[in-house]
N, CA, C and O of each residue as an XYZ file, in Angstrom:
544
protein
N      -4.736     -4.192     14.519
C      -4.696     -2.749     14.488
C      -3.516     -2.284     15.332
O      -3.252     -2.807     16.415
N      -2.890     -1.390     14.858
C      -1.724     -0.554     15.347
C      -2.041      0.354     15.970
O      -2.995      0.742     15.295
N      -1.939      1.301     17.116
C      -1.794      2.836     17.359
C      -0.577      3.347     17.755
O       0.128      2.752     18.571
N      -0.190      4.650     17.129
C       0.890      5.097     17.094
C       0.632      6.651     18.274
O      -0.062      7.571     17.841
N       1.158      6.743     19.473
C       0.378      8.056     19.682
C       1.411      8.236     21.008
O       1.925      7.548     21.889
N       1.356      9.772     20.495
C       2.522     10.511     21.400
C       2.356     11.942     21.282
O       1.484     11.942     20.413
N       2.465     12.567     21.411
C       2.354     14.386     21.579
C       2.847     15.070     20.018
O       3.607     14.542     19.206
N       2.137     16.431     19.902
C       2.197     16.829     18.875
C       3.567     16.867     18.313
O       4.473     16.918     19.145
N       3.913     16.852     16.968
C       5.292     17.134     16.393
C       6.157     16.192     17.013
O       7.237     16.682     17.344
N       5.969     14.698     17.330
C       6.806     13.795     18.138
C       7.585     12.863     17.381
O       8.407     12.149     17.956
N       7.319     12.773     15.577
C       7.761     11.899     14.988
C       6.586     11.037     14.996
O       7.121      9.965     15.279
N       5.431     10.804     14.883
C       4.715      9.793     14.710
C       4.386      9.655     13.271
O       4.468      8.519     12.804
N       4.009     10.674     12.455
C       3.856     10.486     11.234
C       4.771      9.955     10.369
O       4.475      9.252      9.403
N       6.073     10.331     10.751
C       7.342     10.058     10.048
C       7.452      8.806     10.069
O       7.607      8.165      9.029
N       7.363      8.022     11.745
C       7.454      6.665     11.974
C       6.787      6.074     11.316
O       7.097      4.930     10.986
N       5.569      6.702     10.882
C       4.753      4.834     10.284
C       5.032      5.756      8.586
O       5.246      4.918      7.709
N       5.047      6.575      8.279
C       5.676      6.812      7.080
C       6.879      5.618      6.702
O       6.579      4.857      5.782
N       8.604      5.365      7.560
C       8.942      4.815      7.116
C       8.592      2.982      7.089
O       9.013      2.208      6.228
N       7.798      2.648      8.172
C       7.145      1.532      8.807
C       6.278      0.954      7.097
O       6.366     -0.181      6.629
N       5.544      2.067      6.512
C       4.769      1.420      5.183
C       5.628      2.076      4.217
O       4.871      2.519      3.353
N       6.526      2.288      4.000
C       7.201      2.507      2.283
C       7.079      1.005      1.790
O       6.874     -0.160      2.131
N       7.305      1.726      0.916
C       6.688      0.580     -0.268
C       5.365     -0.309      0.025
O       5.349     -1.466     -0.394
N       4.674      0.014      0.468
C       3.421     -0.685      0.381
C       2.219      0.148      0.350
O       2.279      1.272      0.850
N       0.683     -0.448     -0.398
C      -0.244      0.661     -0.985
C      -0.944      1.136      0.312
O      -1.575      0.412      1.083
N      -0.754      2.337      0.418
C      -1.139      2.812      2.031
C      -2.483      4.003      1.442
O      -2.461      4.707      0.432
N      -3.378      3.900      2.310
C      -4.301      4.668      1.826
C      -4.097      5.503      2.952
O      -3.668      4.788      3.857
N      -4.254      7.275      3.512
C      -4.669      8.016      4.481
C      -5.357      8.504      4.571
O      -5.586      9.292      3.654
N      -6.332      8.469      5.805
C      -7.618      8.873      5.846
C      -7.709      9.915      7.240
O      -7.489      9.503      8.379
N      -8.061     11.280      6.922
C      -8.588     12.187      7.931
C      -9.767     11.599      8.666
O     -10.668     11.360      7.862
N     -10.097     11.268      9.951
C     -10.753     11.096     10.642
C     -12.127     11.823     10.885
O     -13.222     11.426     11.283
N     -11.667     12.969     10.512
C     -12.686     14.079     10.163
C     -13.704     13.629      8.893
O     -14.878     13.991      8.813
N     -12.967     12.705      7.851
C     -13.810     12.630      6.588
C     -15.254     12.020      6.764
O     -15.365     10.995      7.436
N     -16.284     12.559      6.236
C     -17.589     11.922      6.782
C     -17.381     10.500      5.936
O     -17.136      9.486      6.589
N     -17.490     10.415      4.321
C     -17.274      9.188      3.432
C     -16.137      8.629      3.028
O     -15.284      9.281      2.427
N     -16.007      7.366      3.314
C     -13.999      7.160      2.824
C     -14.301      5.982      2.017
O     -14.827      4.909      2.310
N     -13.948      6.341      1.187
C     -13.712      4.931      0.097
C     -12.350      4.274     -0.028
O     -11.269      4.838     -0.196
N     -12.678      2.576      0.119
C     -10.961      2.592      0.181
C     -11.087      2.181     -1.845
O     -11.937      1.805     -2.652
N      -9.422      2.629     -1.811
C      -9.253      2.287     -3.265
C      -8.578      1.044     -2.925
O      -7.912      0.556     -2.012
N      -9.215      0.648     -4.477
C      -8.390     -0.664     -4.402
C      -7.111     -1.014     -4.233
O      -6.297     -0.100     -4.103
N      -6.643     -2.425     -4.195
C      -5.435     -2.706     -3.608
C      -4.741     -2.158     -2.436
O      -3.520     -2.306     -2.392
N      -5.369     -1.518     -1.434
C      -5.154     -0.584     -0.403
C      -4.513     -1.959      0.645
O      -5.016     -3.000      1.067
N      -3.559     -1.502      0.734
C      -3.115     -2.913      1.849
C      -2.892     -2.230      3.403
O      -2.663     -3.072      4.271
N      -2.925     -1.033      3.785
C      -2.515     -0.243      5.076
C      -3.508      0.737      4.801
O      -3.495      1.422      3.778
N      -4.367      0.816      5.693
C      -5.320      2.431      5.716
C      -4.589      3.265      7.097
O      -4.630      2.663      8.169
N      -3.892      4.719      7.054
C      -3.617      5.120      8.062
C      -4.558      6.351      8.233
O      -4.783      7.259      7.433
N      -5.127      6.107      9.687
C      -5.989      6.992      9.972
C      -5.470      8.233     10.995
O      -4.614      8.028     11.856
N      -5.883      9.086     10.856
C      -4.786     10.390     11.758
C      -6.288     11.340     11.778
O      -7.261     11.206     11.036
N      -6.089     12.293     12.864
C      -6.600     13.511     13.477
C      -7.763     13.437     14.645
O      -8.537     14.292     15.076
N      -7.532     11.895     15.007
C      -9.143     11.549     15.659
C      -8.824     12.565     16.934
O      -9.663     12.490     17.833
N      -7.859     13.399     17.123
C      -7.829     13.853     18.703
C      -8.837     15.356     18.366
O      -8.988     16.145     19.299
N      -9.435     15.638     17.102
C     -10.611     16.422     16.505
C     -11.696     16.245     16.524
O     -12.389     17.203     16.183
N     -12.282     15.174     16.854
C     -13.590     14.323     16.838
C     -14.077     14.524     18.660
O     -13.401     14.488     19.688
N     -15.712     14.760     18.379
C     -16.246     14.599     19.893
C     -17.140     13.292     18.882
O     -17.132     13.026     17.680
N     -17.889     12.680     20.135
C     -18.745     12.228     20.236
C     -20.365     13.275     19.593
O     -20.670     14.436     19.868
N     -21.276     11.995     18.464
C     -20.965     10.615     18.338
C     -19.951     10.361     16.931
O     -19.995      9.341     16.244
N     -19.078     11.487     16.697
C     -18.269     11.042     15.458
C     -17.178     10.234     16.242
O     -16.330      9.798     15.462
N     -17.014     10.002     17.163
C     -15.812      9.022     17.642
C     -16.395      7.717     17.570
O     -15.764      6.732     17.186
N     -18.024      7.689     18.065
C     -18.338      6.067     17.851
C     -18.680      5.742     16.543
O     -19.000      4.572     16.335
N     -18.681      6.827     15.272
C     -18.834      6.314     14.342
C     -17.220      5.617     13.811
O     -16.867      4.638     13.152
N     -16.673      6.530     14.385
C     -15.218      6.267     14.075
C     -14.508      4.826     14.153
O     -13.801      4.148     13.407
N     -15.142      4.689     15.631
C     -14.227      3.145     16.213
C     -15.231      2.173     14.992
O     -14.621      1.613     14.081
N     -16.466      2.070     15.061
C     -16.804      0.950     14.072
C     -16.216      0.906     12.289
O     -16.133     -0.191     11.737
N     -15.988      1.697     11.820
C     -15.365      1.898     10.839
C     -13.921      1.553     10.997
O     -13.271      1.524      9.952
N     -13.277      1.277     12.160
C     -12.040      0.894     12.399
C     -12.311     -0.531     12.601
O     -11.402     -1.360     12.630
N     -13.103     -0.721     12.690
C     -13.582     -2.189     13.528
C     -13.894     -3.091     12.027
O     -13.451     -4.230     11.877
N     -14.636     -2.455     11.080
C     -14.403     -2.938      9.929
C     -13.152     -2.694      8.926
O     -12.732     -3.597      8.203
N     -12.757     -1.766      8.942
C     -11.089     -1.926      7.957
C     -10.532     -2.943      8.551
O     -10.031     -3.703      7.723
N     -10.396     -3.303      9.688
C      -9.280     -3.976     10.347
C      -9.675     -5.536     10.183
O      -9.032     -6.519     10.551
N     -11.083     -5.460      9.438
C     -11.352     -6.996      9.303
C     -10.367     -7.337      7.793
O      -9.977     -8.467      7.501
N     -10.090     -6.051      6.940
C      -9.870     -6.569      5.485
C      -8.541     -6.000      5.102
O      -8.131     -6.225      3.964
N      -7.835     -5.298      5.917
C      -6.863     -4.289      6.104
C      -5.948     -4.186      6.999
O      -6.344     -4.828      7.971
N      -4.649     -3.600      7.270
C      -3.835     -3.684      8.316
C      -4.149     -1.963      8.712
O      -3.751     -1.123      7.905
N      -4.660     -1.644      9.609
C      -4.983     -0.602     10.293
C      -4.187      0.234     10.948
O      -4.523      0.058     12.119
N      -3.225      1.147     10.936
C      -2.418      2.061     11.525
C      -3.614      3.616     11.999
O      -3.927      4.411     11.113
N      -4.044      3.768     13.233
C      -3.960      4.655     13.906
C      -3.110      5.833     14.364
O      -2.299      5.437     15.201
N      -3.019      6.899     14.165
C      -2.113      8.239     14.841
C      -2.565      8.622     15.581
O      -3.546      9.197     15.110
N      -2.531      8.801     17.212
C      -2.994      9.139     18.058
C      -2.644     10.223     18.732
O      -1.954      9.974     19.721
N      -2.960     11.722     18.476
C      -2.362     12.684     19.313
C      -2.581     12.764     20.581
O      -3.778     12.735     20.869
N      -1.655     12.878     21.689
C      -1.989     12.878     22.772
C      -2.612     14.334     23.591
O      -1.676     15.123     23.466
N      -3.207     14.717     23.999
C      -3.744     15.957     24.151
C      -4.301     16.039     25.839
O      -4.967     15.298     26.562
N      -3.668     17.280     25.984
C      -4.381     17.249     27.809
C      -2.945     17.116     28.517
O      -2.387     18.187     28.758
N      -2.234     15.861     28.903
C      -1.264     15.658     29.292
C      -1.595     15.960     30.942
O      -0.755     16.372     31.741
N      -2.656     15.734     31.175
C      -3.662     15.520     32.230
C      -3.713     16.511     33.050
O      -3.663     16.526     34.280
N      -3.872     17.779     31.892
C      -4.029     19.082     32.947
C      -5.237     19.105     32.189
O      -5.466     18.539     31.120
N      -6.096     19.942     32.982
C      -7.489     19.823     32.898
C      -7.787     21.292     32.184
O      -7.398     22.358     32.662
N      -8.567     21.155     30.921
C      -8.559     22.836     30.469
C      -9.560     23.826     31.217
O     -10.381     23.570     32.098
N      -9.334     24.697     30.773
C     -10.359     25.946     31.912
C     -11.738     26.154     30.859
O     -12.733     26.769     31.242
N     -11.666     25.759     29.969
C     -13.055     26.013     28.903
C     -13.458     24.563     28.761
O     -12.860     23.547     28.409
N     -15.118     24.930     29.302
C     -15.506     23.692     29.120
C     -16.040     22.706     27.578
O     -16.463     21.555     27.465
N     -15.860     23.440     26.899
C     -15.699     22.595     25.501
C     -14.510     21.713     24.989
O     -14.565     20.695     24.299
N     -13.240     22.471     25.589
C     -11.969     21.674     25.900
C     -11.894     20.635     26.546
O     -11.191     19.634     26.414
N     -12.835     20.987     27.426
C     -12.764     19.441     28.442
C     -13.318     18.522     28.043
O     -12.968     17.370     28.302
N     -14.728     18.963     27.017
C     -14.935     17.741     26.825
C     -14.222     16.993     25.295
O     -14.399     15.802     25.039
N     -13.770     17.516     24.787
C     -13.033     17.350     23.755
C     -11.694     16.253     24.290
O     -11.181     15.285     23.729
N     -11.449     16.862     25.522
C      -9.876     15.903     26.247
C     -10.996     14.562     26.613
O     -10.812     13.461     26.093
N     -12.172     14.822     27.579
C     -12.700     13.586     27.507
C     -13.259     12.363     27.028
O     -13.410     11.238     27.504
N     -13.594     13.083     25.632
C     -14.632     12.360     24.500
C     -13.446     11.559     24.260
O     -13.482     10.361     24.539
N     -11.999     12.284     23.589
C     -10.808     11.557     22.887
C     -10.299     10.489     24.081
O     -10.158      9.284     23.872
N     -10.091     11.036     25.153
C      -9.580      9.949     26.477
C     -10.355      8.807     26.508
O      -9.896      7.731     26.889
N     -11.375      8.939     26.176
C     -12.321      7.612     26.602
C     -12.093      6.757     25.085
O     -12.029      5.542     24.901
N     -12.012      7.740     24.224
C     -11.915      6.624     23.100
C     -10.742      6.440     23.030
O     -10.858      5.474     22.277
N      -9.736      6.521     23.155
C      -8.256      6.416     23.393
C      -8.354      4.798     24.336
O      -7.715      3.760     24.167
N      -9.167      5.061     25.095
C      -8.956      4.279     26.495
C      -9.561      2.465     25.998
O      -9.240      1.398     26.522
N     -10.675      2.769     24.614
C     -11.249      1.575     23.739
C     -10.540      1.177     22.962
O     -10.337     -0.009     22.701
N      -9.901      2.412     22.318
C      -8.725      1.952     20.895
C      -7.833      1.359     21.581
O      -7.539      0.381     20.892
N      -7.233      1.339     22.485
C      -5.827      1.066     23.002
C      -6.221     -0.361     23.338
O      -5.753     -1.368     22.808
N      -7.185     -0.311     24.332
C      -7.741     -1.854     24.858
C      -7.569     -2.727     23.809
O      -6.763     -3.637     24.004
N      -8.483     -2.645     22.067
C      -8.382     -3.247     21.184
C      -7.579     -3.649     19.910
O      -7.641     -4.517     19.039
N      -6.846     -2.658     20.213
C      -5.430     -2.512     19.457
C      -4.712     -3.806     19.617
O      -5.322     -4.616     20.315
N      -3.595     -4.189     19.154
C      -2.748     -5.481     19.386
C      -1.656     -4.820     19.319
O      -0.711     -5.532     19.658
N      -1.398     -3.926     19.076
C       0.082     -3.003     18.987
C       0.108     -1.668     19.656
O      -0.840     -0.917     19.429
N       0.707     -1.420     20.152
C      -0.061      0.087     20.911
C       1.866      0.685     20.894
O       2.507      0.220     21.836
N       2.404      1.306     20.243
C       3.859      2.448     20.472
C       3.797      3.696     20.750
O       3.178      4.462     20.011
N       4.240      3.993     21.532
C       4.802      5.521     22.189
C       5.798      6.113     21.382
O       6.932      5.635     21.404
N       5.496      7.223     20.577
C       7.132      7.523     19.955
C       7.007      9.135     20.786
O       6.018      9.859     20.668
N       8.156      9.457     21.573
C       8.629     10.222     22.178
C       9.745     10.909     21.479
O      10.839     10.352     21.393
N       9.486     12.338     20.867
C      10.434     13.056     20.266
C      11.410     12.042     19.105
O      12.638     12.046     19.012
N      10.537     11.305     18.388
C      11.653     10.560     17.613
C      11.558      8.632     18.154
O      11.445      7.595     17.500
N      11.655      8.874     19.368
C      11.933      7.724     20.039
C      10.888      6.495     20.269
O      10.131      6.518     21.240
N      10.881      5.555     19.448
C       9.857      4.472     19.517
C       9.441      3.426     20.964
O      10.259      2.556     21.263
N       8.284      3.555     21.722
C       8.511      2.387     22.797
C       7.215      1.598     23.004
O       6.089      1.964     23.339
N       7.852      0.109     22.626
C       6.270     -0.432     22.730
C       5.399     -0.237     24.061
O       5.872     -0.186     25.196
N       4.140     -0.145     23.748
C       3.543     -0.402     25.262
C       2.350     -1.737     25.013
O       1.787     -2.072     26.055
N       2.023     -2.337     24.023
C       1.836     -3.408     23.780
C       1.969     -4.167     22.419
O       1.997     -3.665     21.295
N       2.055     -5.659     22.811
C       1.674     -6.565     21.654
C       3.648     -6.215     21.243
O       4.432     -5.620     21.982
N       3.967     -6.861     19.786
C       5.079     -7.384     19.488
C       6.116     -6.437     19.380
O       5.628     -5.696     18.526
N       7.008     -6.043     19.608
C       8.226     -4.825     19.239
C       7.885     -4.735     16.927
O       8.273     -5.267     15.888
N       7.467     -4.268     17.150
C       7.195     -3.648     15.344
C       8.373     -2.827     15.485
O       8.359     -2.321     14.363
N       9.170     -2.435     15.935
C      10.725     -1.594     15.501
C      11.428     -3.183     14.959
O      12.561     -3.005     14.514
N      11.156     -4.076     14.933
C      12.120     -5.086     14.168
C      11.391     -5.615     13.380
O      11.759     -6.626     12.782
N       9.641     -4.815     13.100
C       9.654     -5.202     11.337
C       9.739     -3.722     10.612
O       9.305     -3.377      9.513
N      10.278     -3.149     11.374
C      10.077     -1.484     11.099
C      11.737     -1.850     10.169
O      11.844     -1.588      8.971
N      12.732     -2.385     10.874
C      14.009     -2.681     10.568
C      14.032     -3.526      9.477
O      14.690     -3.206      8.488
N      13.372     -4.622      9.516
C      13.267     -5.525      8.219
C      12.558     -4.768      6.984
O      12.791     -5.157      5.840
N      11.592     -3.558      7.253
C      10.938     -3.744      5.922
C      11.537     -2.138      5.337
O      11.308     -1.716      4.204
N      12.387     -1.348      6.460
C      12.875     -0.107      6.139
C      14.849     -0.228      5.949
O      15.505      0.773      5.662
């Protein structure tokens, strides 16, 4: 499993946009209660989990936990908070529910990139900007 996650409007979508051209990529809102994969689906990219409280986040991670047995798994991770603490407490827990699952996905991930305004930087597992280069 991959996660891609950096602050809103940072280039993350774009990045794994060019990362899977040409290959059958399925995308899935995080929000969706039922996801069917279609066949031949070789990349499921999942995006909006920074929308999800708890317990749709723990339904979330196990459903990640199974694609990733049959699938190459790309995560979008918005980063949210930026560790100022909000003044409404539904916000907070919204920054906390996502932080903590942020804090599981990342642990279990094997690839974890930062893209900063454009700018790709691993923070774990193999530099994927040189299969990003080979396959784009």
């Amino acid at each position: 499993m991959h996660v891609i996650f950096g602050g809103a409007f940072n280039g993350k979508r774009a990045y794994v946009e060019k990362y899977v051209q040409r290959r059958s990529v399925q995308w899935v809102d995080a929000a969706a209660d039922a996801v069917v994969l279609l066949p031949a689906t070789e990349v499921i990219v999942v995006f909006g989990v920074e929308n999800l409280l708890e317990p749709a986040l723990s339904k979330l991670h196990e459903r990640l936990e199974q694609w990733n047995k049959t699938v190459e798994v790309i995560v979008i991770a918005t980063e949210i908070g930026r560790g100022i603490v909000p003044v409404e407490a539904s916000m907070r827990k919204l920054r906390d529910d996502v932080g903590r699952f942020y804090q599981q996905l990342f642990t279990r991930a094997d690839h974890v990139t930062r893209i900063w305004y454009g700018i790709p930087q691993t923070i774990k597992g193999d530099d994927w900007n040189e299969d990003l280069h080979k396959n784009g």
